[in-house]
C-alpha positions in Angstrom: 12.6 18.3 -14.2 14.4 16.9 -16.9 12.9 13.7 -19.1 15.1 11.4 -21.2 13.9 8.6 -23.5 17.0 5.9 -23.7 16.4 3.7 -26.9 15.8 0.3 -26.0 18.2 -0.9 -28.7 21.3 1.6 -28.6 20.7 3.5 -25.2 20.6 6.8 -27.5 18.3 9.5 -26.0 15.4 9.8 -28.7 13.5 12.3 -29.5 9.9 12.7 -30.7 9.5 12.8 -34.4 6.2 14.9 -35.4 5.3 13.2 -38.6 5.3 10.0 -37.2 4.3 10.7 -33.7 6.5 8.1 -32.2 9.7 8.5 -30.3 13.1 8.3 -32.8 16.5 7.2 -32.0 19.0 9.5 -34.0 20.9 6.8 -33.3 19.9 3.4 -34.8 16.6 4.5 -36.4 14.7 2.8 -33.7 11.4 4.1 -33.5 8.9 3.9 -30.5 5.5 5.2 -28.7 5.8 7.0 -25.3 3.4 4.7 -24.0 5.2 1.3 -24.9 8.7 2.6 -23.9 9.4 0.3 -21.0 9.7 2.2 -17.6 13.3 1.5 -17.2 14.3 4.1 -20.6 12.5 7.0 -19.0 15.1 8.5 -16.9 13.9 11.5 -14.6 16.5 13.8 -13.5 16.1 17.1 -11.3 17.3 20.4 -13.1 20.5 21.9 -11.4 18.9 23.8 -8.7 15.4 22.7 -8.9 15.5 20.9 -5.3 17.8 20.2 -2.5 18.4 17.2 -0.2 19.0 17.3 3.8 20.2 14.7 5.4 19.9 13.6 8.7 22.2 12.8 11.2 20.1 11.8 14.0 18.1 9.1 12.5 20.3 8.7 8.6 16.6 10.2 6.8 17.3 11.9 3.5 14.5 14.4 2.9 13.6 16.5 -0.6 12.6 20.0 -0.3 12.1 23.0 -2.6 14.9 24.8 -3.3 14.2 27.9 -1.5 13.7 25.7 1.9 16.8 26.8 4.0 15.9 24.9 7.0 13.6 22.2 8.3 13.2 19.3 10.6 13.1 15.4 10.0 9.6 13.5 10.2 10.8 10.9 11.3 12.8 11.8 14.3 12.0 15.6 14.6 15.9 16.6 14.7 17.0 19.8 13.2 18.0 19.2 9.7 20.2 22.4 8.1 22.8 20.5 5.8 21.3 20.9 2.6 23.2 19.5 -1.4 21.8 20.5 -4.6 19.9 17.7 -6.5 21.7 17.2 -10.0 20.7 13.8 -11.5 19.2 11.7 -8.4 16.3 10.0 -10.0 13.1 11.8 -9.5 9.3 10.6 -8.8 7.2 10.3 -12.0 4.2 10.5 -10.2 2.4 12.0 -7.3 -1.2 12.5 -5.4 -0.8 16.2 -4.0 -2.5 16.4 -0.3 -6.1 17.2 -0.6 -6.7 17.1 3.4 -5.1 20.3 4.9 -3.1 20.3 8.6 -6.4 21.9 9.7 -8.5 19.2 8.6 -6.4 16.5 9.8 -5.9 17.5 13.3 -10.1 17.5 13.2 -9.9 13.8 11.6 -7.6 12.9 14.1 -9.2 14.1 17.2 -12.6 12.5 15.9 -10.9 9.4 15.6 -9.4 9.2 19.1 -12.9 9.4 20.7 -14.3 6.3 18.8 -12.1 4.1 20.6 -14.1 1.8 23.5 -11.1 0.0 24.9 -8.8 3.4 24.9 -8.0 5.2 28.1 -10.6 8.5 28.5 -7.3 10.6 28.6 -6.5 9.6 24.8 -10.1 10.1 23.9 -9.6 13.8 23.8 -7.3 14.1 21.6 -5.8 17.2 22.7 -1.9 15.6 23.2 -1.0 16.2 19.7 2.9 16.7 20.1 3.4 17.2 16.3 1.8 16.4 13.0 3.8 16.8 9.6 2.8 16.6 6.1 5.3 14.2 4.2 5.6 12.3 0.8 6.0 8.7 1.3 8.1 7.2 -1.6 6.1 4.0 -3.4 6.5 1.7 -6.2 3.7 1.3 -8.4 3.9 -1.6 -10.3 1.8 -2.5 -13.2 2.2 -6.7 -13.4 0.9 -9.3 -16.0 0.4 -13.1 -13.9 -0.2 -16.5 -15.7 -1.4 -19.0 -14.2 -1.1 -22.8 -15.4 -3.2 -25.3 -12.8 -3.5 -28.9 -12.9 -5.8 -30.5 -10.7 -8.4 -33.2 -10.1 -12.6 -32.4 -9.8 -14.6 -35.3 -7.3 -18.2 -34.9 -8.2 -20.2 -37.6 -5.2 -23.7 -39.0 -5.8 -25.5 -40.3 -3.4 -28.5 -42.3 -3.8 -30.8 -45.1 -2.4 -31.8 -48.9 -4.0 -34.3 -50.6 -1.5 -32.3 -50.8 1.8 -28.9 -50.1 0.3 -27.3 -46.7 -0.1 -25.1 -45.9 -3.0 -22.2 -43.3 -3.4 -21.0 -43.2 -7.0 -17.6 -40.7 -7.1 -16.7 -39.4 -10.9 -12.9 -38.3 -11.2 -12.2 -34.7 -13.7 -9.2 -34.1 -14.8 -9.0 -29.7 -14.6 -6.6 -28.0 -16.6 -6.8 -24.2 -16.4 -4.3 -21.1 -18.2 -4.9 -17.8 -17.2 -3.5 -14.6 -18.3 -4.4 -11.9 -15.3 -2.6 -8.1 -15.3 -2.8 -6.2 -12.1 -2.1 -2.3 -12.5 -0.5 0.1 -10.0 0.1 -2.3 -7.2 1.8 -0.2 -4.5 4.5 -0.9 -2.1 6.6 1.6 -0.2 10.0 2.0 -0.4 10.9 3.9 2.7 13.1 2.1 5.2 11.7 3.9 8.1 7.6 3.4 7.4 6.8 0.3 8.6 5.1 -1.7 6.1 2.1 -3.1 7.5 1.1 0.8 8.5 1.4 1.5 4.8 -1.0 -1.0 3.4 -3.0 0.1 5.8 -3.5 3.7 4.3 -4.7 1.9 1.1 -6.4 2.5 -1.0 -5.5 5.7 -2.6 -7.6 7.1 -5.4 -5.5 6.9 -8.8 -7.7 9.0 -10.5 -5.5 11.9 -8.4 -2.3 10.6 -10.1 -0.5 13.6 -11.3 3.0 13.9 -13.5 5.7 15.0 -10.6 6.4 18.7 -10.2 8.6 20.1 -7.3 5.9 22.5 -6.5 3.5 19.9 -5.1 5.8 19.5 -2.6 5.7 23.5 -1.2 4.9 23.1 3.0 5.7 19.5 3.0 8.6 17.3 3.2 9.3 14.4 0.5 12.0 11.3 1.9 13.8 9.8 -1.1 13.6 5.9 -1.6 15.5 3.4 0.4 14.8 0.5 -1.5 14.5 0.7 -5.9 11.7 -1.3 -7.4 13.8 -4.3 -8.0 14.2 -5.1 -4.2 10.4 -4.7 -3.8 9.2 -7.1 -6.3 8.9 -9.9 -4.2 6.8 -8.3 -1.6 4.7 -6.9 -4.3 4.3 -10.4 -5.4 3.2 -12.3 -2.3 0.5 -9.5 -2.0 -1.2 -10.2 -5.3 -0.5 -14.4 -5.4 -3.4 -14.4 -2.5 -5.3 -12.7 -4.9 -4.5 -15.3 -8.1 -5.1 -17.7 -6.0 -8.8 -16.7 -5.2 -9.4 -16.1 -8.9 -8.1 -19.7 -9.7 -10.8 -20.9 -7.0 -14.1 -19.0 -9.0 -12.9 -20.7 -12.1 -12.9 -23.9 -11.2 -16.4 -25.0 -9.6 -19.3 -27.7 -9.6 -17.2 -30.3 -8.1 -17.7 -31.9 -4.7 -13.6 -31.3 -4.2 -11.5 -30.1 -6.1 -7.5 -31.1 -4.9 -4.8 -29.5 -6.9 -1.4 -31.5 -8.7 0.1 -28.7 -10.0 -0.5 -24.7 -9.5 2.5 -23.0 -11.1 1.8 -18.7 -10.6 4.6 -16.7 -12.6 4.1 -12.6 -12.3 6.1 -10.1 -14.5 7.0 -6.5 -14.0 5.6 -4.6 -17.1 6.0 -0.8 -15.8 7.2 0.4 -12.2 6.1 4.1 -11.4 8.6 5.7 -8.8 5.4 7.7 -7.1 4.8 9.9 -3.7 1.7 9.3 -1.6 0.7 12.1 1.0 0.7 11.3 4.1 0.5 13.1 7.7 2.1 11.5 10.7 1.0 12.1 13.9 2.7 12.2 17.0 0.7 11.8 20.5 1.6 11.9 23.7 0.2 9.8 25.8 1.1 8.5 29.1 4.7 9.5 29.3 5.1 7.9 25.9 5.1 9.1 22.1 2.6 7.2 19.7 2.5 7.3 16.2 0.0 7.3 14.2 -0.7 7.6 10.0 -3.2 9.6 7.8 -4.0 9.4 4.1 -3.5 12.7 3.1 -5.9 11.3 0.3 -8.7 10.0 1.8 -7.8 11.2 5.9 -8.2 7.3 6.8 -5.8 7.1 10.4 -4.1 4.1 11.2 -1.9 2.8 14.2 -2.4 1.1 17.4 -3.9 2.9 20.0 -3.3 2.2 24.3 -5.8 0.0 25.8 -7.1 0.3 29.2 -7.1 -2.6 31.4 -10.0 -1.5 33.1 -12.1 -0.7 30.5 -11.0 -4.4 29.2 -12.3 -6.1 32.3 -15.4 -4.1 32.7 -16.0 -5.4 28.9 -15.3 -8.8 29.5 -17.4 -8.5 32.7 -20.2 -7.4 31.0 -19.8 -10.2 28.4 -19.8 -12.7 31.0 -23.0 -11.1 32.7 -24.8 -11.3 29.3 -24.0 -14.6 28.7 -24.8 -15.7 32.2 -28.4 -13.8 31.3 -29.2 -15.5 28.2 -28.1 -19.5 29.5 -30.5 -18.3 32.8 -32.8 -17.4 30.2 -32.8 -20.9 27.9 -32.6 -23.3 30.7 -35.7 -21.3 32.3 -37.5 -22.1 29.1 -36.2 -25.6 28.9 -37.8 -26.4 32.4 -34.2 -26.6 33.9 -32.4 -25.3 36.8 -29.1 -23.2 36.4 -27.0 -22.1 39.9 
């Protein structure tokens, strides 16, 4: 994989300069760290046959390989997949977590999982219908954000208090003013057009302390899909995930007031640096009841997500013996109360 360092000021490619340790541009004489170089002037490019791309055409999903793969199968759609181009210059990841949970290891996690369900059908429970389970790199967006906050609001602190017969309440008015600088680092989102979103966030969290610098051979007995969607399409989802969480921190800092009713809350969040990243991930696909169902594994962590079937029987007989219980426990107070309940 190839690495070029684009000079903010000229778009020259610079090169490190050993007696000053920074990054130089030949160019314009700009000079620069490798760790304040913006994101967006490292450019990450495969070397001529260093990977190849298949795509699709059952399902349109574009899938990186090694080079020396001749043939696979999509994991989205299980399709053949034997049209394969040579990746010269298609942006590569800059980071990845490698799979620390083997296929063995999963299928294990999986099945265990399948039997902890109360509501699920006893057929699911053994979870012996594996149909398939692949190993695949999910594309993400890491996004490391600085927030400000500016808030206006007004504080009530209520007394209450007693003179002979006659209660008081005295209410004091605060003006609040509150500016705060927050940074949030590696907030992920993925950008593959085909995971659905909310089964994502649901694998989270990952472990960044597995973060590794991309290199094709991480991705030998697994598949890789390229992103559908580049970190500027992304940004506003990333940022209605972590407003929820600027809110909340705006609530601790403002406190000892009875109420406390905002005027003005303005939240602004800037992209610093994006990391184009790939998290492991197995899918697995179960059949169940004439039907397919997919579920997700970290291949971090081997958390499983997805929506399991739900037996109606097993519903009612649960509901039934809430009802029972509850029946019990009134029988049981209005016995103790001296009264009668039919």
């Amino acid at each position: 994989m190839v690495i070029h360092y684009k000079c903010p000021n000229c778009g020259a490619d610079m090169a490190f300069d050993s007696e000053s340790g920074q990054l130089s541009c030949p160019s314009c004489g700009h000079e620069e760290t490798i760790e304040t170089l913006p994101e967006e002037n490292i450019e990450r490019k495969f070397d001529e046959g260093e990977a190849k791309e298949y795509h699709c055409e059952n399902c349109g999903a574009i899938i990186l390989t090694e080079v020396e793969t001749t043939a696979t199968h999509c994991g989205f759609c299980g399709a053949p997949v034997v049209l394969a181009d040579r990746l010269t210059g298609d942006l590569a990841p800059a980071k990845v977590i490698p799979f620390t949970v083997s296929k063995d290891e999963a299928v294990a996690a999986f099945k265990k999982w399948t039997r902890g369900g109360r509501l699920t059908p006893r057929g699911f429970m053994s979870g012996e219908r594996i149909k398939k389970m692949t190993g695949m790199y999910v594309p993400f967006w890491l996004y490391d954000i600085e927030g400000e906050a500016h808030v206006q609001a007004i504080g009530t602190q209520v007394r209450t208090y007693q003179r002979g017969d006659t209660i008081y309440t005295e209410t004091d008015f605060y003006d609040v003013f509150r500016e705060i600088d927050l940074s949030y680092l590696k907030v992920p989102a993925d950008a593959s057009e085909k995971m659905d979103d909310v089964l994502m966030d649901k694998l989270e969290p990952y472990d960044y302390s597995d973060l590794k610098d991309f290199r094709m051979p991480y991705l030998a007995g697994y598949l890789a899909e390229k992103y559908d969607f580049d970190d500027e399409q992304l940004f506003s989802r990333v940022e209605s995930k972590i407003i929820p969480y600027i809110d909340s921190y705006i609530s601790t800092t403002i406190s000892g007031y009875s109420s406390v009713s905002y005027t003005n809350k303005q939240i602004d969040a800037q992209k610093k640096k994006v990391y184009y990243t790939l998290f492991p991930v197995w899918m697995v696909y179960y059949d169940f009841d004439n039907k397919e169902h997919t579920f997700a594994m970290n291949g971090q962590t081997g958390k499983v997500v997805g929506k399991p079937p739900i037996s109606s029987g097993k519903v009612a007989l649960w509901f039934t013996g809430i009802a029972a219980s509850s029946f019990v426990v009134m029988k049981a107070i209005a016995f103790a109360v001296g009264g009668v309940l039919w």
